[in-house]
N, C-alpha and C positions, 0 to 999 in steps of 0.2 A: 353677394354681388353677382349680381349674371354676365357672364363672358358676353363679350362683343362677337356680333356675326356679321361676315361681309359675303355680299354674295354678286355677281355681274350682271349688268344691265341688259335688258333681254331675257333673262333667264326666268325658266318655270321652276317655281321653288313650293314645298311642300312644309307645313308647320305642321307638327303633329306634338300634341299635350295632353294631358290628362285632366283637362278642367275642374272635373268633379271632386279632384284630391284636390286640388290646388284653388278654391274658390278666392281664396285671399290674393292670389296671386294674379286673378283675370286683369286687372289693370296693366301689369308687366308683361301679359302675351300680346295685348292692343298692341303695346307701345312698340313692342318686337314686330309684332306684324307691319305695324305702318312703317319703321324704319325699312323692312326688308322690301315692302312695296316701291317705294323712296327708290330704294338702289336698285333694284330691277328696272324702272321707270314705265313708261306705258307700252312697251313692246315687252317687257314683260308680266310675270304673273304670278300670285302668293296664295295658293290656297290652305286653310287648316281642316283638320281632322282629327276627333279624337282619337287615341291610342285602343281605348274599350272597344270603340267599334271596328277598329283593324285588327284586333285581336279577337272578336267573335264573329268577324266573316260579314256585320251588315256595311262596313263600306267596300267598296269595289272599288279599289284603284288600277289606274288606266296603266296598263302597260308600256315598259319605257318611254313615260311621260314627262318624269321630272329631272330636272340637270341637277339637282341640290335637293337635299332632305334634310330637314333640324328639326333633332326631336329631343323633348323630354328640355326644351333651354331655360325653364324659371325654376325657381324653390316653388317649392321643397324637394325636390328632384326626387319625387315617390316612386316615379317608373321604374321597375323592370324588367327589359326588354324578353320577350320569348323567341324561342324560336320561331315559332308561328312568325312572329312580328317582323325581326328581321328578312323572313324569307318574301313576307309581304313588300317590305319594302325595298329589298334588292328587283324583285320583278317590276317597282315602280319608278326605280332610277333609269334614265338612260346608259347607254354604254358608256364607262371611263367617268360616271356620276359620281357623286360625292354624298356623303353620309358623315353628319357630323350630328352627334348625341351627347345626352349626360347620364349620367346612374350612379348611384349611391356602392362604395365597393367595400370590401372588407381589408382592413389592415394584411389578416392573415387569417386560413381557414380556421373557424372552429372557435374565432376570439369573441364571441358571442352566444350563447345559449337561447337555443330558439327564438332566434332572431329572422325576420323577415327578410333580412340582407341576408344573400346566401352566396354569391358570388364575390371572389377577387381580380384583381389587376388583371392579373395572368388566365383565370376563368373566361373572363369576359373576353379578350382577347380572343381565346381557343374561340367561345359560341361567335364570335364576329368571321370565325376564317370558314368555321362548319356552314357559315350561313352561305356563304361564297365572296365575300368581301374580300379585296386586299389590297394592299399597303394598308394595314393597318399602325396607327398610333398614339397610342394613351398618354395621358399625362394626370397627374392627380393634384387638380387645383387646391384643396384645401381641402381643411376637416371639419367636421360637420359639428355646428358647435350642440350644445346640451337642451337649448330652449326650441331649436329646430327641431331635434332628434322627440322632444316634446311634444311639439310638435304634428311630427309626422304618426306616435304612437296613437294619441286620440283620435287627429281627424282622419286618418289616412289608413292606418293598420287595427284601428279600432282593437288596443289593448286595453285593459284596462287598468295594468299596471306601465301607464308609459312613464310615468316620473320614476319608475326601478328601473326599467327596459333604458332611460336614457341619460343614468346615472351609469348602469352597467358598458352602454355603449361610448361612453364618450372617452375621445382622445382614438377609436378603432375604430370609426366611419370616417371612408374621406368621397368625395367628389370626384369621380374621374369624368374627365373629358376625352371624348376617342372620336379619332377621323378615320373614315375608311374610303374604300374606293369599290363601285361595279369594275368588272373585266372592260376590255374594249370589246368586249363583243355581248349581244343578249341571249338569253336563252331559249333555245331551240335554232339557234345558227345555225348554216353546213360553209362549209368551205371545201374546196376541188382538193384534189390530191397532187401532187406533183408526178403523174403519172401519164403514160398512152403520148401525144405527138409531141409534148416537151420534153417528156426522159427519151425518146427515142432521138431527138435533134440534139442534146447534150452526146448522147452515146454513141453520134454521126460525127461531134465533133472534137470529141474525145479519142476517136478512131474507133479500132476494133476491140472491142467487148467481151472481159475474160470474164469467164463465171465464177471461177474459183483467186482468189490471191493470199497469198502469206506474206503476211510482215512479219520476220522477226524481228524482236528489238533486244532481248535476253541474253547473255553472254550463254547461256545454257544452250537452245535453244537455235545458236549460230549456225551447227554443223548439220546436214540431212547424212543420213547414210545412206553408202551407195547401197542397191539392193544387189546388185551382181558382185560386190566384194563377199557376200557372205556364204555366194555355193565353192566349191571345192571342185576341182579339175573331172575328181569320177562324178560329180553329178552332173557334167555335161557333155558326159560320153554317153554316145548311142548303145541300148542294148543290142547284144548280136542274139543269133538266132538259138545257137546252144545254151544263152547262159537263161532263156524264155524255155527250154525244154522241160518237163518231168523229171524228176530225181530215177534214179533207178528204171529207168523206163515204164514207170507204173501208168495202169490205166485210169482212164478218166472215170472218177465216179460218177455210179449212176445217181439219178435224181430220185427221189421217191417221188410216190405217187398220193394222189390229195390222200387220201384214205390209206396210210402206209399201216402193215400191222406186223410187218416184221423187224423192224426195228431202225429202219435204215433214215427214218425221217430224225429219230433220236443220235444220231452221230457214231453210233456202236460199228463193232465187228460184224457186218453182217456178211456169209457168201451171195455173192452178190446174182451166182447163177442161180440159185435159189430161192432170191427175194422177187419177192411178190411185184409184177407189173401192172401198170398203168390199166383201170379198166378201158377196152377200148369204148370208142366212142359209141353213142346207141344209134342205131339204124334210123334212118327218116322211112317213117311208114309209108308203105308204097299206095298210088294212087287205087283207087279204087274200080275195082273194076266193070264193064258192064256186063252182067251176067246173061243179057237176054240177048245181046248182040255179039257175043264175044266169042271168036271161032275157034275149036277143037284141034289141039294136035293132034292129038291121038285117034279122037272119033271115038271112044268111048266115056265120055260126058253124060250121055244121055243114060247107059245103062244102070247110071245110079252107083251107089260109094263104092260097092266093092269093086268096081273097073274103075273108079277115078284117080288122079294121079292123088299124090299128098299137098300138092300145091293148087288144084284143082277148083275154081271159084264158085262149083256148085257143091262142095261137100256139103253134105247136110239137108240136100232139098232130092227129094222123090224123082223116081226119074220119070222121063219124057220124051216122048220122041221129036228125034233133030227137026228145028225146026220153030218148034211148039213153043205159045209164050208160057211163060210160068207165071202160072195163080198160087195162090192159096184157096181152099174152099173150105166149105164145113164152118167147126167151130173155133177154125184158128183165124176166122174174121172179125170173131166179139172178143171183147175182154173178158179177163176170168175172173173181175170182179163185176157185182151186176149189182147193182142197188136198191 
């Protein structure tokens, strides 16, 4: 016997069956659908759909379109629901919609051998909440008697042993009926934050705005301790200047040097008038000078190296007399490789 459905006037409501398992039963969806037209009245609306085609993607339901969905409502109650299916149909309810179904459950897992029922009370449940559904609530109208479970093995599950399959099943199929609910909200909503000129007018009117606060509430946890109980009278006494002196009046060690090779980088004995100092630093090359313009201390520049000083910017070049620009000639104008 098929449960009663009531639904309110006005409302877009959505029948979803399985025709093709169910052909015996096309008279009982008519009579369901025109009841549910009935109660909607003409400002409302009863559309059907089969389950096959919202489970293989060729129907296209409209997004938060329907206030009410009943599905799977006559015998043989062959459907069961997939996840596909549910998800289809959560994006079809409106917000705070309703979802009321039927499906064949199992007593208890496992009370069955290769059975097409493969869900229980508590399964179906879990797949109703994964889907996004809530409030959900089952109730298991009755057991599915032996000529149905009959039934359903020839025309519906096409066994071909269904008078064993519903000889094994009978008295561990029952009927659950489950109502569920959309959120009040659809998906892909936003909603604001409670943040920026509302938290800042609470925290105007709250006064002023501690960043940090402790509640204790722990008998443990009651007492803070002071942190100036825990120094001792010498640790806030001031050093004086003899007790900051060298012991012995030793000298300060020296530092080594990056490249230390006498031992002193290593922490040893070293005498320290001994140890190897610091290289100094390298000379910045002096600027260059102009040799053709550049005036004589001495005045013997010209006479060539052996009068020149040792700092002297013509070492090295022939002498000349003052004055004179300096060439090169000959063969110190080619290269002395020749190709």
């Amino acid at each position: 016997m098929a449960p009663k459905y009531t639904v309110e006037p006005g409302q877009t409501v959505l029948l979803a069956a399985r025709a093709s398992a169910g052909a015996q039963n096309l008279d009982a969806l008519q009579r369901l659908r025109d009841s549910l037209a009935a109660q909607v009245g003409s400002a409302g609306k009863v559309d059907f759909e089969q389950i096959d085609r919202i489970e293989d993607g060729a129907a296209a339901l409209a997004s938060a379109y329907y206030d009410s969905v009943i599905t799977n409502p006559a015998e043989p109650w062959a459907v069961e629901h997939s996840s596909q299916v549910l998800a289809s149909l959560l994006l079809a309810l409106k917000p705070s919609g309703t979802l009321v179904l039927n499906e064949l459950v199992l007593d208890n897992a496992g009370s069955i051998q290769d059975a097409p029922i493969t869900r229980t009370q508590a399964e179906l449940a879990q797949q109703l909440r994964f889907a996004g559904f809530v409030d959900i609530q089952i109730e298991c109208c009755e057991q599915v008697e032996e000529a149905t479970l009959r039934v359903l093995g020839e025309g519906c599950w096409g066994r071909s042993d269904a008078a064993a399959l519903a000889a094994q099943a009978r008295g561990h199929v029952l009927v659950a009926a489950a109502a569920a609910k959309k959120p009040a909200y659809n998906v892909g909503a936003a909603a604001a934050l409670p943040f920026g000129k509302k938290a800042k007018a609470q925290a105007k009117a709250q006064g002023a705005r501690r960043a940090w606060t402790i509640n204790v509430e722990s008998d443990d946890e009651a007492e803070i301790e002071d942190e100036d109980a825990l120094l001792e009278a010498e640790d806030l006494a001031r050093p004086d200047a003899a007790s900051l002196a060298r012991p012995g009046d030793a000298k300060p060690r020296k530092k080594p040097c990056k490249n230390c090779t006498c031992g002193l980088a290593d922490g040893g004995e070293v005498d320290e008038d001994v140890a190897c100092k610091p290289a100094s630093k390298p000379r910045k090359p002096k600027r260059p000078v102009d040799v053709v313009n550049v005036k004589s201390a001495c005045g013997n520049c010209s006479l060539g190296d052996a009068f020149r000083c040792s700092s002297c910017p013509y070492l090295g070049m022939p002498a000349f007399k003052p004055g004179e620009k300096v060439t090169l000639g000959g063969s110190m104008l080619h290269d002395d490789f020749m190709p």
